[in-house]
C-alpha positions as CSV (number, residue, x, y, z in Angstrom):
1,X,93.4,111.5,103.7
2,X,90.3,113.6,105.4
3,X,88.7,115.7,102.8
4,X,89.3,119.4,102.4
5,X,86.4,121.1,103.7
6,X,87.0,119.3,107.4
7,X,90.9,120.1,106.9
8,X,90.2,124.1,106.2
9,X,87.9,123.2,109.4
10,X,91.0,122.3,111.5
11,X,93.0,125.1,110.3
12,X,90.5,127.6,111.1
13,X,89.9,126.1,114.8
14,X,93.6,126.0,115.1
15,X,94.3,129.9,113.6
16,X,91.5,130.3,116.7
17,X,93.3,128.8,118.8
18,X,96.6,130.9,118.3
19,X,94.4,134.0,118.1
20,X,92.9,133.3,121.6
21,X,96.1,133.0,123.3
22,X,97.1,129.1,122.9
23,X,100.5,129.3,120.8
24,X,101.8,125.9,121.8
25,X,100.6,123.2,119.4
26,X,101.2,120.4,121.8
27,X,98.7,122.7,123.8
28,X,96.3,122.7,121.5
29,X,96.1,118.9,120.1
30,X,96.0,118.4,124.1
31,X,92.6,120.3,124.3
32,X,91.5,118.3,121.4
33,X,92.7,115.4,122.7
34,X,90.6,115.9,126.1
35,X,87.2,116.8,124.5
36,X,87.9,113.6,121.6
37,X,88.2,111.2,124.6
38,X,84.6,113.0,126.3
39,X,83.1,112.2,123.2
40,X,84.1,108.5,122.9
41,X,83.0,108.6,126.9
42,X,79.4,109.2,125.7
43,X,79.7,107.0,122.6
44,X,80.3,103.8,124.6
45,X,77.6,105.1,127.5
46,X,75.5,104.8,124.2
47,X,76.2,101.8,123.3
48,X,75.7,100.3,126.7
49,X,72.5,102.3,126.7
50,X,71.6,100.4,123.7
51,X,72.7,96.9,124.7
52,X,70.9,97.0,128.4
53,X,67.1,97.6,126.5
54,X,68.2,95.2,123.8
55,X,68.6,92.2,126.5
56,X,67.0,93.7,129.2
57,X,69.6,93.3,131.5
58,X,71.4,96.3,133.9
59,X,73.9,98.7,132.0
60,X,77.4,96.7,132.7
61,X,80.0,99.0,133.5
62,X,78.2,102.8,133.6
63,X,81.0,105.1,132.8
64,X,78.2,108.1,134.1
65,X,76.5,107.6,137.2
66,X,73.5,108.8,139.2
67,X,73.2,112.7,138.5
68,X,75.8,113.0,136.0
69,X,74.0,113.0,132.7
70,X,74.5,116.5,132.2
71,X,78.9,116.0,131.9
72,X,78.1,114.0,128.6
73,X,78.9,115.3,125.2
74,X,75.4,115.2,123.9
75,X,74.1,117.2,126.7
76,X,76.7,120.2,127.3
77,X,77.2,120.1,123.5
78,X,73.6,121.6,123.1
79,X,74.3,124.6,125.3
80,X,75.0,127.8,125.6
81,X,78.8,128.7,124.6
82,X,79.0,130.8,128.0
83,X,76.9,128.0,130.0
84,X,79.3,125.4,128.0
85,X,82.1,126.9,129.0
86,X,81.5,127.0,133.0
87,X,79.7,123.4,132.7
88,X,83.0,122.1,130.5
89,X,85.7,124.0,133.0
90,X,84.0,123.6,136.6
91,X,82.3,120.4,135.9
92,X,83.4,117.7,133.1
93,X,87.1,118.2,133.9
94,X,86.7,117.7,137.0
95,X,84.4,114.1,136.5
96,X,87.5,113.4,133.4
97,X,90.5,113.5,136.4
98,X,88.8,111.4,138.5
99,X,87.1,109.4,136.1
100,X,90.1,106.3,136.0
101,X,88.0,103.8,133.5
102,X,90.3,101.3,134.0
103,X,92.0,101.9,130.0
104,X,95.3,103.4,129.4
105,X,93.2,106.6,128.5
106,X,91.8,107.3,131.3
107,X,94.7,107.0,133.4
108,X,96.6,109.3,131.4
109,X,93.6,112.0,132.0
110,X,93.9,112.3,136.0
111,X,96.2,115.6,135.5
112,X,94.0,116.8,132.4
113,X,94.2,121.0,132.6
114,X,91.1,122.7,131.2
115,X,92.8,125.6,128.8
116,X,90.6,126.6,126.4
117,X,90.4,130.2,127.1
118,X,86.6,131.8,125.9
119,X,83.2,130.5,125.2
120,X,83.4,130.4,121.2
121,X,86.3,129.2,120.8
122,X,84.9,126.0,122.8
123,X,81.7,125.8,120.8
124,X,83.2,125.8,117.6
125,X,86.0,123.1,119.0
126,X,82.7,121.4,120.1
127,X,80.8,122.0,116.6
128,X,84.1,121.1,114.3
129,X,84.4,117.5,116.7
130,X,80.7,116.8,116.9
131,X,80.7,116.7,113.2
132,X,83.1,114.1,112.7
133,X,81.8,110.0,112.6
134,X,84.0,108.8,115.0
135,X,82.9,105.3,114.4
136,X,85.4,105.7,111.0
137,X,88.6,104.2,112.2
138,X,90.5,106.0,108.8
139,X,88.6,109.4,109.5
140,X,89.6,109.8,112.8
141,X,93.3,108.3,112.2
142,X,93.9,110.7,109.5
143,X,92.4,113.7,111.2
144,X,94.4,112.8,114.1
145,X,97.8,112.9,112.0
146,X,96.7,115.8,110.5
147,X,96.8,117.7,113.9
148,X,99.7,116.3,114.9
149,X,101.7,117.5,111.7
150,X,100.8,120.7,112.5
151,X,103.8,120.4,115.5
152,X,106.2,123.2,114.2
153,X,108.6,123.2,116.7
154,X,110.9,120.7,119.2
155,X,109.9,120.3,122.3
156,X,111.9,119.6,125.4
157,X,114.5,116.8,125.9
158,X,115.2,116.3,122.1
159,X,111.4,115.4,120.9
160,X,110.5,116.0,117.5
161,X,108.4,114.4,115.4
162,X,109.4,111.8,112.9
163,X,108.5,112.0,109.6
164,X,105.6,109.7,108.8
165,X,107.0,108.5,105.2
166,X,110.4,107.5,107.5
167,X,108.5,105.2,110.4
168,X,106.5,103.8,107.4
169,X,109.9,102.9,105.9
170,X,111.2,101.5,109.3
171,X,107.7,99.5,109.4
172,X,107.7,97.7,105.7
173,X,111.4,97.0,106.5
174,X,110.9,95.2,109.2
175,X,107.8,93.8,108.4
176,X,105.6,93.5,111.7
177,X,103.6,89.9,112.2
178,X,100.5,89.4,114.0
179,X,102.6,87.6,116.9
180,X,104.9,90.4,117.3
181,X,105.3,92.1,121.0
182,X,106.2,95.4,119.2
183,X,107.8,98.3,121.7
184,X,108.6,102.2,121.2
185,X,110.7,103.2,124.9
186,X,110.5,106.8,123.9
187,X,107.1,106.1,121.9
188,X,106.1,109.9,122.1
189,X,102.9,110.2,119.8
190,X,103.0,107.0,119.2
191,X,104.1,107.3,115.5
192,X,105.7,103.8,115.5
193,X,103.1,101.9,117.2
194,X,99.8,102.9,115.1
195,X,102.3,102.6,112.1
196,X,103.0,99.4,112.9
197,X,99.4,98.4,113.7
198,X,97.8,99.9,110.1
199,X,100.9,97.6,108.5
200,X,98.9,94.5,110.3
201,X,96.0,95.5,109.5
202,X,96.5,95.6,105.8
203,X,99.1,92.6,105.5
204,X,97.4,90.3,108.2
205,X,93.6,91.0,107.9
206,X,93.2,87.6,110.2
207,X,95.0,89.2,112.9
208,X,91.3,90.7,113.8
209,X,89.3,88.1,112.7
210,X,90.8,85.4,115.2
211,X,89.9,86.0,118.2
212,X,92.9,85.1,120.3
213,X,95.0,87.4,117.5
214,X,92.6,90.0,117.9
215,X,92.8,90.0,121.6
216,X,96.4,90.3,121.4
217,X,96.3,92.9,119.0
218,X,94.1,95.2,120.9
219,X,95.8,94.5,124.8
220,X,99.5,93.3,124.1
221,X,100.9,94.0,120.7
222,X,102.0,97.5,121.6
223,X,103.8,99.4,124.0
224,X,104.7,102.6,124.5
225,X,107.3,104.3,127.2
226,X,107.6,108.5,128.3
227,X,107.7,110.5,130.5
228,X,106.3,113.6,129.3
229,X,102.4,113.4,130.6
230,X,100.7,115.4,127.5
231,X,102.5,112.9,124.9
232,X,101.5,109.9,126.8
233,X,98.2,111.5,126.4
234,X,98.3,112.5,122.9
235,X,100.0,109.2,121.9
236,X,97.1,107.4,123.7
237,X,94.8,109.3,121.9
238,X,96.5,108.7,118.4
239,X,96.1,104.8,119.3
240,X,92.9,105.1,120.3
241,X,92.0,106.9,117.0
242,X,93.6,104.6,115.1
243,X,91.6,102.0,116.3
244,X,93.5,100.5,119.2
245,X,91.6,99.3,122.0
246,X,93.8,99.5,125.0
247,X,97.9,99.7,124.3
248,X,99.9,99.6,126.9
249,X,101.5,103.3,127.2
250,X,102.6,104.1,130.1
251,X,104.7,106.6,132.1
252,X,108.6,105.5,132.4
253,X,111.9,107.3,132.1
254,X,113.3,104.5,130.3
255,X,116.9,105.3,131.0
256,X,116.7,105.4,134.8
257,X,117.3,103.0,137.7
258,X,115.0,99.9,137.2
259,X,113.7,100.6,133.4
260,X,115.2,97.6,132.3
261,X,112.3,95.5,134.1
262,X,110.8,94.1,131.3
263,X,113.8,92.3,129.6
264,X,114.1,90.4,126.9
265,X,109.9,91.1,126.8
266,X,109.3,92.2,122.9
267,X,110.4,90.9,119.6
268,X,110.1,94.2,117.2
269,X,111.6,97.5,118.7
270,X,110.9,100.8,116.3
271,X,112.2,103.9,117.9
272,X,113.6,107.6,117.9
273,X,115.1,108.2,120.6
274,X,116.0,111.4,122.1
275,X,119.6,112.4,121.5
276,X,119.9,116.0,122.8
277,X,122.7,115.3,125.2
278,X,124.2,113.4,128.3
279,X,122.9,112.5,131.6
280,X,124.3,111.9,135.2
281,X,125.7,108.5,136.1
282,X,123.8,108.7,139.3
283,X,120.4,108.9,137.3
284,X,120.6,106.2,134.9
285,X,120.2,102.6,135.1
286,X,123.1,100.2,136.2
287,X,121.9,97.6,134.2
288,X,122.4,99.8,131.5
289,X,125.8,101.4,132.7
290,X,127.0,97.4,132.4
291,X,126.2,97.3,129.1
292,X,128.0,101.0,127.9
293,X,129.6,103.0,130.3
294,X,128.5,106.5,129.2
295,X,126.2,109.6,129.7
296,X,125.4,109.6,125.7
297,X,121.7,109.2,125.6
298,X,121.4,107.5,122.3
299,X,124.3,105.0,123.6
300,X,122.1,104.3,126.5
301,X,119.2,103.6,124.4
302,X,120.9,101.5,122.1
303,X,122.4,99.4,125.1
304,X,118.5,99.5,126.9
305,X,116.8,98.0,122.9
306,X,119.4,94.9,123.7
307,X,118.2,94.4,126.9
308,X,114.1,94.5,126.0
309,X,114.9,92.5,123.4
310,X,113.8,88.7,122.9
311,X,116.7,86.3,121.6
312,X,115.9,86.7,117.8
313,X,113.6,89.7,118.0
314,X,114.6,92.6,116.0
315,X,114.9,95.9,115.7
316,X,114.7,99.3,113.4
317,X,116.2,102.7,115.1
318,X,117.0,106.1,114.2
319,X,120.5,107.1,115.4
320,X,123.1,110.4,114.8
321,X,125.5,109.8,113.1
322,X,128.3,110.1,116.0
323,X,126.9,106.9,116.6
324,X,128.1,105.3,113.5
325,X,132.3,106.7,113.9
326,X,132.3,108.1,117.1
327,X,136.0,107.2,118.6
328,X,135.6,106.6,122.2
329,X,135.5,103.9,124.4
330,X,131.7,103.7,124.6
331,X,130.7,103.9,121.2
332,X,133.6,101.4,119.3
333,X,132.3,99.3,122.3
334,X,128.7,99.2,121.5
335,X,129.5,98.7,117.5
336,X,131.2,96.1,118.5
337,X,128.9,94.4,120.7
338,X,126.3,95.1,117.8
339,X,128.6,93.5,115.2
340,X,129.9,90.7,117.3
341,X,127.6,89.6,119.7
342,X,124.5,90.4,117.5
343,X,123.2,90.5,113.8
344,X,123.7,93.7,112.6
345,X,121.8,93.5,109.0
346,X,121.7,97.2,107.8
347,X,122.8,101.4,108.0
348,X,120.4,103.6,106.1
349,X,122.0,106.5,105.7
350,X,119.1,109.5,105.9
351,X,119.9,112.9,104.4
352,X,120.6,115.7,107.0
353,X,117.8,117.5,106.4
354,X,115.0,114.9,106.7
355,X,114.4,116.4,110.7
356,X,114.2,119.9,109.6
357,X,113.2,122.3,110.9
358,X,113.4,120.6,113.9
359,X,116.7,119.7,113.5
360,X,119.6,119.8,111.3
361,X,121.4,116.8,112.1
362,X,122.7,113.7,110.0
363,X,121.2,109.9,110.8
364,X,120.7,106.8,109.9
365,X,118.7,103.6,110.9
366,X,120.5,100.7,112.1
367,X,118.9,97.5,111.3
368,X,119.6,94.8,113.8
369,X,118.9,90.9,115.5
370,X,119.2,90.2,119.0
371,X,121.1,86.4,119.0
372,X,123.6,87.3,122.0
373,X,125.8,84.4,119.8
374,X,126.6,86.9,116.5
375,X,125.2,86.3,113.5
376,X,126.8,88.8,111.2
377,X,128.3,88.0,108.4
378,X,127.7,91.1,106.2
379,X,126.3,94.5,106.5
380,X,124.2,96.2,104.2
381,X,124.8,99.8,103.5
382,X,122.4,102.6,101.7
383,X,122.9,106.2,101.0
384,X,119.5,107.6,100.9
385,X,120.1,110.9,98.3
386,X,116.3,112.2,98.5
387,X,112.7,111.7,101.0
388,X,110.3,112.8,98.6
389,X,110.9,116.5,100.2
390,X,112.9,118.9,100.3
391,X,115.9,119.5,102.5
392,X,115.5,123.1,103.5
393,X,113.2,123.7,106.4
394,X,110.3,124.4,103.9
395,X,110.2,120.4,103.5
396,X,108.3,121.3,100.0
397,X,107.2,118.0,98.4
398,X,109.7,116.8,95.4
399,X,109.1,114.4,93.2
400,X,112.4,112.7,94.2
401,X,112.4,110.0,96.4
402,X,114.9,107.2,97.4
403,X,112.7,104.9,99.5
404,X,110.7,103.1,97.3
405,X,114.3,101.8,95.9
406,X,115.7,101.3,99.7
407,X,112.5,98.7,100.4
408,X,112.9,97.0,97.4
409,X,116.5,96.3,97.2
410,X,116.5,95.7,100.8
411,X,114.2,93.2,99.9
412,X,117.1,91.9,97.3
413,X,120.2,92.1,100.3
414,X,120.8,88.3,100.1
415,X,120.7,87.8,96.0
416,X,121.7,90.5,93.9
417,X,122.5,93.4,96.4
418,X,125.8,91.3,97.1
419,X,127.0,91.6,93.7
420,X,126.9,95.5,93.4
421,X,130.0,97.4,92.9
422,X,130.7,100.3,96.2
423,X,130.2,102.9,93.7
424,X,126.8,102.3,93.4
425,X,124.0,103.9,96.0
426,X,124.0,100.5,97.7
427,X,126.1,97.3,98.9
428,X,126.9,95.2,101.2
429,X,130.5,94.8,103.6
430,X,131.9,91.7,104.7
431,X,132.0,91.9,108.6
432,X,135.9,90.8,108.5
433,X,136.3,94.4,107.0
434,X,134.3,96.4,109.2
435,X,136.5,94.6,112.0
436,X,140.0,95.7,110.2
437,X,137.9,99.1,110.1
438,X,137.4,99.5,113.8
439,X,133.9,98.6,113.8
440,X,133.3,102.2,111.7
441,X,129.8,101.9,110.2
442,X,129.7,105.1,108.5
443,X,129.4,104.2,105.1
444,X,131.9,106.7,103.4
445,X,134.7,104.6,104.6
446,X,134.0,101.5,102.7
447,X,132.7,103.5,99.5
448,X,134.4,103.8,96.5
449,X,134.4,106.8,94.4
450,X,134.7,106.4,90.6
451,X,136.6,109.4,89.4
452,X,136.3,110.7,85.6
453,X,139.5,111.3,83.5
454,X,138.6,115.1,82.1
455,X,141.0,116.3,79.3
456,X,141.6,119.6,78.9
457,X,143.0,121.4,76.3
458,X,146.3,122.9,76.5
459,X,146.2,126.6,77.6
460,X,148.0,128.1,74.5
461,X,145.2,126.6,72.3
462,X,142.8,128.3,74.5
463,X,144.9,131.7,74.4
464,X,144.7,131.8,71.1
465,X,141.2,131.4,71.1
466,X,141.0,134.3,73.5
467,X,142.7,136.6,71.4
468,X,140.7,135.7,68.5
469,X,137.6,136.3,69.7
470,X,139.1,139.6,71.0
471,X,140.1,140.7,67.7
472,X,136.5,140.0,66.0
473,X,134.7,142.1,69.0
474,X,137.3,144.8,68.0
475,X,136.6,144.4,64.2
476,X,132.9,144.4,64.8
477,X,133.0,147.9,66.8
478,X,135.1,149.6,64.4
479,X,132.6,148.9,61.9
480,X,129.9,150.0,64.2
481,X,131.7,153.2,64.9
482,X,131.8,153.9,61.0
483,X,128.2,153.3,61.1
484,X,127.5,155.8,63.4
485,X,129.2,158.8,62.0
């Protein structure tokens, strides 16, 4: 976690912010996200700097050519907040658009919008950033996650953020390997992806010590789809901080005509998808449309994961809960396929308040195998009770938490969690049921409720009682009448 001091740092630049006319907090991590990336532009001029007069030999690959030393971060950084300011707005942003260093990053900056509206509110961005070592990968991480918890509202299209403690759930469950193609088709900030990657890192420490792994890692492990510019820029950014050399995020409407090109590419899909609403037949993919005929975006997605899918690769996704009983053609149909044709191995059944206040509405993950030949023979169910947080849109911190449990006895599916009555917060259900069921996954139709026999007493005995204690309360203010005369 970054310390205090530095986080009362980043609250007071972002009250500036606010104060100085920016209220949109995607806005505002975009700023920072510009002026991070010029600062890592004059970190790696450094160290080429520093590598040409160790061997002597020309500075490969000058990301700042003849004239344009004053653009870096250690020069403009030094000036002036007024001179900053017209150097930063008429100059560097112009040098960032065109700059195209051949990384994800700096093709995401060729549209970057200079916003910051006065001088000091620049230089103390400027001071706040130049402060931080950048060359700590947990540092940067964690001040980047700081920022981007300070989102407070949903964007367009359905985007909110997902709760970290949920994607790290969605990460231990699946359990990402070092030779994992791991995608995200609506990866917004990239939640998933670093998630996934800080997993390898600590499970699979010779994942960066090999150096065919580490290549892999840091070009072809991760990949990110959207189509919203400033989160392809910001989930760059939140790679990039977290220590990712060049992902592969890029700009794709995942759901159109065409964005089923890279089939059957990756074998670990983690995902949120947007489920705000429908879209038009003409706009989405055919390839898709084969698969589910519908305008239901998280349908769509669902049917799109089976198609980037590897034969055996798997995958963890957030769904609404329509998805689970919905009655029409569309969605039995998908169940099915996901039951029949697939593996389906899990619902996790998340509280209805674990999106607020973004949004109110119910969940779960589905856990699933790509096979194409079936594969399922049971399904496990859990009925997550309590996050860790609370369910109003305060989202105070509780001591309460379910997932700790869900990991573990997800861990247990194939021993004990078989023998556990459906009373209890978990079980499994043998697939020939969920097939006399309709293919319903919503976990309320196979669970059983224990009911407790209450006797009551009959209502004469309590009458009597009544009118007992009725005549004592009188007793007791006739005597206190007596007392007071």
């Amino acid at each position: 976690m970054i310390s205090g001091e530095l986080r009362s740092s980043i609250d007071r630049v972002w009250d500036a912010f606010w104060s100085g006319g920016i209220s949109n907090p995607l806005e505002v991590i975009e700023q920072i996200t510009y002026l991070l990336f010029l600062r890592r532009l004059d970190d790696r001029q450094t160290l080429a700097e520093r590598k040409a007069r160790t061997t002597g030999e020309p500075i490969d690959g000058s990301l700042f050519g003849e004239g344009e030393g004053h653009l870096r971060w250690t020069q403009f950084k030094n000036e002036a907040p007024d001179v900053m300011h017209r150097r930063v707005a008429d100059e560097v942003f112009p040098f960032l658009r065109q700059l195209g260093d051949g990384s994800t990053y700096g093709e995401h900056m060729k549209d970057a919008r200079f916003t910051i509206p006065t001088p000091a509110l620049l230089s103390r961005v400027v001071d706040m950033l130049d402060a931080i070592p950048l060359d700590d990968r947990d540092t940067n991480g964690d001040l980047y996650e700081y920022l981007l918890s300070k989102i407070a509202s949903a964007g367009t299209n359905g985007q909110f953020r997902t709760p970290r403690h949920i994607i790290d759930l969605m990460v231990a469950m699946t359990a990402p390997q070092p030779t994992d193609e791991i995608c995200d088709p609506a990866c917004g900030t990239a939640g998933f992806l670093f998630a996934a990657s800080e997993y390898i890192r600590k499970h699979h420490p010779g994942a960066l010590t090999d150096g065919r792994q580490r290549e892999h890692f840091h070009r072809s492990m991760f990949h990110g789809y959207d189509f919203d510019a400033t989160m392809l820029r910001i989930g760059s950014m939140n790679m990039l901080m977290h220590g990712i050399e060049a992902p592969d995020i890029r700009y794709r409407d995942s759901l159109s005509e065409g964005a089923s090109e890279d089939a059957e590419k990756y074998s670990l899909i983690l995902a949120n998808p947007p489920f705000a609403g429908s879209l038009d037949y003409e706009s989405t993919s055919k390839d898709l449309q084969r698969v589910v005929k519908t305008k239901k975006t998280e349908l769509l997605f669902l049917a799109l994961f089976l198609k980037l899918l590897k034969p055996g690769g798997r995958a963890a996704v957030i769904v609404p809960d329509g998805v689970l009983f919905g009655s029409s053609k569309a969605h039995k149909g998908l169940r099915q396929t996901l039951v029949e044709d697939q593996m389906l191995e899990a619902v996790v059944k998340l509280p209805s308040g674990v999106f607020r206040p973004y949004a109110g509405v119910s969940t779960a993950i589905l856990f699933f195998t790509k096979t194409d030949s079936g594969g399922t023979d049971e399904v496990w169910f859990y009925d997550v009770q309590a996050d860790g947080f609370s369910l109003d849109d305060k989202r105070n911190p509780i001591e309460t938490t379910d997932l700790p449990d869900v990991l573990q006895r997800w861990k247990a599916r194939d021993t004990t969690e078989r023998d556990r009555a459906r009373t209890d917060r978990s079980f499994t259900v043998p697939k020939a049921e969920i097939v006399a069921q309709g293919f319903d996954l919503s976990i309320n139709r196979y669970r059983e409720i224990e009911y407790e026999e209450i006797a009551h007493r009959p209502p004469l005995e309590i009458i009597d009682e009544i009118e007992a204690i009725q005549a004592e309360i009188a007793r007791e203010l006739g005597e206190l009448k007596v007392m007071l005369r």
